[in-house]
Structures are given as C-alpha cells and as structure tokens.
C-alpha positions in Angstrom: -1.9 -0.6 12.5 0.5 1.7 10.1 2.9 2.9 12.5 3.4 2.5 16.8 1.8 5.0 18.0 3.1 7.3 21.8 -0.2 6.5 24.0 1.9 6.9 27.2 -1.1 8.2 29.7 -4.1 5.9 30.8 -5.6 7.2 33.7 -8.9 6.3 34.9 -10.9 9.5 36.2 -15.0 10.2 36.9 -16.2 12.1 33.7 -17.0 16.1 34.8 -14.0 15.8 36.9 -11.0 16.2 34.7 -9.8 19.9 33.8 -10.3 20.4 29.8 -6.8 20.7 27.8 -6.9 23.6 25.5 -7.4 22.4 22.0 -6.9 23.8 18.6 -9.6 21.8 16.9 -13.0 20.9 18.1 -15.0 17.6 18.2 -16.4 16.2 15.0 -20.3 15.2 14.7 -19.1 11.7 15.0 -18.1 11.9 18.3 -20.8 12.1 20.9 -22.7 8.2 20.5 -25.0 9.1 23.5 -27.9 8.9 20.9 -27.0 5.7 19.2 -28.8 2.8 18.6 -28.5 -0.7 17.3 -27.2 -0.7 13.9 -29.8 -0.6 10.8 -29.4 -2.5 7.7 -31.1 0.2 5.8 -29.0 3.0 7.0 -26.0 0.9 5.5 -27.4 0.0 2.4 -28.1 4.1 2.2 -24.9 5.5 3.2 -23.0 7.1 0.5 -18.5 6.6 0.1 -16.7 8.8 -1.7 -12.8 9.6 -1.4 -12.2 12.5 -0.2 -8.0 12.9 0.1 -5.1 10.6 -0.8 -1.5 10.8 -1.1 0.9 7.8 -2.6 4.1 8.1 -0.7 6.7 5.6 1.1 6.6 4.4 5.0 10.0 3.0 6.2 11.0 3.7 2.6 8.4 1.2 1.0 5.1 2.5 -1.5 2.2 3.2 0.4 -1.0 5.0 -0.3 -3.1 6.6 2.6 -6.8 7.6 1.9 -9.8 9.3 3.3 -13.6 8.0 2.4 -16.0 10.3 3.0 -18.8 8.1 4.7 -22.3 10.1 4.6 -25.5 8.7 7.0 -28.5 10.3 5.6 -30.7 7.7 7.4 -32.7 8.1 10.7 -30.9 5.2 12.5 -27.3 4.7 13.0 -25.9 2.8 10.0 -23.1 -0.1 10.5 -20.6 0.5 6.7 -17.9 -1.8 5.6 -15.7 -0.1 3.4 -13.9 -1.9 0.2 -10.0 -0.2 -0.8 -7.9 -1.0 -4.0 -4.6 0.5 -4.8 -4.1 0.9 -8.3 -1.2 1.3 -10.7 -0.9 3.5 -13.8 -2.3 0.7 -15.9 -5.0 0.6 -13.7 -4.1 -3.1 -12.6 -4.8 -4.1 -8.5 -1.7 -4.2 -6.4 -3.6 -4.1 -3.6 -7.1 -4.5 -1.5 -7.9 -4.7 2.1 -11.6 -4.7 3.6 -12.7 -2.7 7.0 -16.1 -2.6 9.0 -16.0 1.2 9.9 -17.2 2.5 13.8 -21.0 2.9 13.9 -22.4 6.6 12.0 -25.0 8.3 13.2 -27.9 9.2 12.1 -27.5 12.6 9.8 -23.6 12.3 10.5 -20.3 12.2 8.3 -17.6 10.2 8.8 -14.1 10.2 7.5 -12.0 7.1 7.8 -8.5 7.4 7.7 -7.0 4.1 5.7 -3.7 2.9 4.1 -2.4 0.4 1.6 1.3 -0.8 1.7 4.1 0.3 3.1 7.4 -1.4 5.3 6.8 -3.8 7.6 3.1 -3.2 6.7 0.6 -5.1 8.8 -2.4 -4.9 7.0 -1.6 -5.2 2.9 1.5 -6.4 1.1 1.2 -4.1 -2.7 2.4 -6.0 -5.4 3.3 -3.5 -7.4 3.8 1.0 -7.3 0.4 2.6 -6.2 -0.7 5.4 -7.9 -4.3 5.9 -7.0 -6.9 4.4 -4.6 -10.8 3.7 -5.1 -13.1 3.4 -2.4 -16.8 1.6 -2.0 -19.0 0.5 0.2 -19.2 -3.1 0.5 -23.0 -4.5 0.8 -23.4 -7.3 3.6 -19.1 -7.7 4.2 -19.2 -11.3 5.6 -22.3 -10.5 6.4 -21.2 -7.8 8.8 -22.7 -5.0 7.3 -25.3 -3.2 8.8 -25.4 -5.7 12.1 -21.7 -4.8 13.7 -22.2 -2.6 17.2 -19.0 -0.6 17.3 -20.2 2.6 19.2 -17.9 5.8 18.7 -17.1 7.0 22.2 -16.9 10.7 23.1 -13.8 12.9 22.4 -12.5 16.0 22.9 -11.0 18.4 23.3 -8.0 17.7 21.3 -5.0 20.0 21.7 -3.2 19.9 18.7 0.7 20.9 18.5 3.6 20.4 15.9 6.0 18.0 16.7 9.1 17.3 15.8 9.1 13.2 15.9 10.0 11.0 13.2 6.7 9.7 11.1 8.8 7.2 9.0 7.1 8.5 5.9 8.0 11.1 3.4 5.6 13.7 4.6 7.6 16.9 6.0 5.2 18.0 8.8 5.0 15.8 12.7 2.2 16.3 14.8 1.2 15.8 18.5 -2.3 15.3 20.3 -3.6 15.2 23.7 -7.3 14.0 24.0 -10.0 13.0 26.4 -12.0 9.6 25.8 -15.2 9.3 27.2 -17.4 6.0 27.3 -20.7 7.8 26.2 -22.3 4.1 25.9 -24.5 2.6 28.1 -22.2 -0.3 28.6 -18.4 -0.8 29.9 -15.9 -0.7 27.9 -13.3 -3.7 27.6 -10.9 -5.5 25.6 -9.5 -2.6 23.5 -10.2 0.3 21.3 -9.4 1.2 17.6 -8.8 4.3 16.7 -7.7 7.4 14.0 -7.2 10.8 13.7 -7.2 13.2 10.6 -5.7 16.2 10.8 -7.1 19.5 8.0 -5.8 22.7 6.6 -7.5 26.1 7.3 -9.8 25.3 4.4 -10.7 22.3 5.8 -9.0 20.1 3.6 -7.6 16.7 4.6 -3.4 17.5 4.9 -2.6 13.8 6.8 -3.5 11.3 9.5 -2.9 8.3 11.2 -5.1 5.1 12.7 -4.0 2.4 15.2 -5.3 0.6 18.0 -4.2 1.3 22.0 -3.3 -1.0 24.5 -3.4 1.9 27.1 -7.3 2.1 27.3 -8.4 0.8 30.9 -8.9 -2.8 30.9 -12.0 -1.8 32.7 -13.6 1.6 31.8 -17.4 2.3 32.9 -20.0 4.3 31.2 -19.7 7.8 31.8 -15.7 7.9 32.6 -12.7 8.8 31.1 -8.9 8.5 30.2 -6.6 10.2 28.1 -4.4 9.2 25.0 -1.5 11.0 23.9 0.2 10.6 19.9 2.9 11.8 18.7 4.3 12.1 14.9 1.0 12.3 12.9 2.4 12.6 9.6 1.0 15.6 7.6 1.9 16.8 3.5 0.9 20.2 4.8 0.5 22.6 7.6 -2.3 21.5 9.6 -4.5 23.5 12.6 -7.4 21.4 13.3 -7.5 17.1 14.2 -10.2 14.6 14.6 -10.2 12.2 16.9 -12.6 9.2 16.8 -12.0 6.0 19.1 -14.1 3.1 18.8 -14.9 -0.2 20.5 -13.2 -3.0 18.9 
C-alpha cells in the first residue's frame, strides 16, 4: 500500500444492529454486491477506462503520481477488469508501470480506482525517472485473470467524513479522517483480508485526493450479513473535499 493507514476499530457486530454514524457523503453504486454474480468475460472485454484525475507530487519527499480510472460496466453481468498504469516523463519515455485486477463492477455500475506510481519507501513501483503524466488501459486476459477473478465489493456506508489535521507525507495541503461501516453483503464468509480505497470529491464532484491500502483489522472471521468498522486518518487531498467513497474488497 502507499502509506499506513489508522484502522484502530474492529469490532464484530450482527448487521441491523449497529447505530448509523452521521456521514457527509453517501454510498457509491459500487458498494452494495448483494446482486453480484460470477464474473463475465464479456463484461470485461466491454468495460470502458478512462482517467479521470491525477496529480504528480512527492510522498516522503520522493516523485509520485496518483490517478483515478474511470472503470464503466455497461454489460448485464458483473465484469472482472485488470487495469494497466504507466508514468510518463516529458519526453514521453516510461519511468514507470504497475498492473492491478480491480474489485468485481457490476452490472450498469462505475467504478473509480484510486492508484499510484512512485514515491519513498514505495511498495509497489520504483520510477526511474520524474513523472509528469499517467495513462491508463484496460488490460485484456492479465495473466489470464481477467474477466475470471471473484473479488466481490462488500457493502459500505455511511461514511462520516471530517478534516484532519494528521500528517499525509505528501505535498497535498488538506488531511482527512473517515469512519465507516463494512458489511459482508456476499453469500460467503469473509477471511484472510481485505483491500481497500477511498476517493474523496469537491462540491462539483470532481476527484480532489485519495488513498488505497489493505487492513489487517478486518475480523479474521466475518459472516455474511455482519459488520465492523474501519477508521483512516490523513487522506491526503489538493483541495477542499465534502464527500468520500469507500469501497473494500475481498482480497
């Protein structure tokens, strides 16, 4: 992951019986997986990636890029994407790549993945050079991944959304804080681990920032229909944001 996120609460309670937070953004389409189905070639071959934000700034004083793609499902079945990412200098030249398999979309939904490139201490791509813009793609059959990888989104919300104060390591000037409520809206239990993101907007809507990681705070253990809570602190943002999405995802 980028950064280590603050997931400090896991606590495993029936669903229906945990009081709601208030929230100052709502639950994305992508979130409610009670309707999903096993994975469709077709839909992946369909779907359609575009970027949607980026920003080329330092973490822990190192060049890194961070990106949104836009990941559109017009199919009728849920579509499994993998998603290709290339940093690019001013000459145009790679100075760096990174592949992921994306969380199940489903059918009709959009998706935006939140993704970096670079940066200190970086766990996921070295750059070789100074980033100055990213491309995006969908890759066709990724290790033949591609439209066969089950990795239900689970159920989120609602996500009270705060300014912080924290330290983000990066040059943006805003900090954020959530609180939100997982539910396993799959038919099966949930073990092993979760990956997850969240992407904060503007009050247009546009992409301002975001952050993606994995927690080791989910229940080792968590049965379909019940839920926890995660917590993160200092979501970096390049401007004032009011709303977050939240998607978690079997990993």
């Amino acid at each position: 992951m980028r950064r280590t996120v603050s997931l400090s609460i896991a606590v495993l309670i029936a669903a229906g019986a945990l009081t709601s937070c208030s929230s100052n953004g709502k639950q994305g389409a992508s979130s409610d997986t009670s309707q999903l189905n096993t994975p469709s070639t077709a839909a992946a071959a369909t779907s359609a990636v575009r970027l949607a934000w980026s920003h080329t700034g330092t973490f822990f004083d190192k060049p890194q890029i961070w990106y949104v793609a836009r990941v559109s499902n017009p199919g009728k079945s849920v579509a499994s994407v993998a998603l290709n990412a290339r940093a690019l200098d001013k000459t145009d030249t790679i100075v760096g790549s990174n592949q992921a398999v994306l969380p199940n979309i489903p059918a009709g939904a959009t998706f935006d993945y939140f993704g970096y490139l670079g940066g200190g201490g970086a766990l996921d791509t070295e750059l070789t050079g100074t980033p100055a813009k990213v491309q995006v793609a969908a890759a066709k059959n990724a290790f033949r991944q591609a439209g066969a990888v089950e990795q239900p989104m689970l159920k989120t919300g609602p996500v009270a959304l705060k300014q912080g104060h924290a330290d983000t390591y990066t040059d943006a000037p805003y900090s954020y804080n959530l609180t939100v409520k997982v539910t396993n809206s799959t038919h099966d239990t949930v073990s092993g681990g979760v990956a997850q993101q969240v992407v904060l907007y503007d009050t247009k809507g546009n992409v301002v920032g975001g952050d993606t990681g994995s927690s080791d705070n989910v229940p080792d253990n968590l049965p379909a229909g019940m839920s926890y809570y995660e917590q993160w602190s200092g979501i970096p943002a390049t401007a004032k944001a009011v709303r977050a999405v939240y998607t978690v995802w079997q990993r």
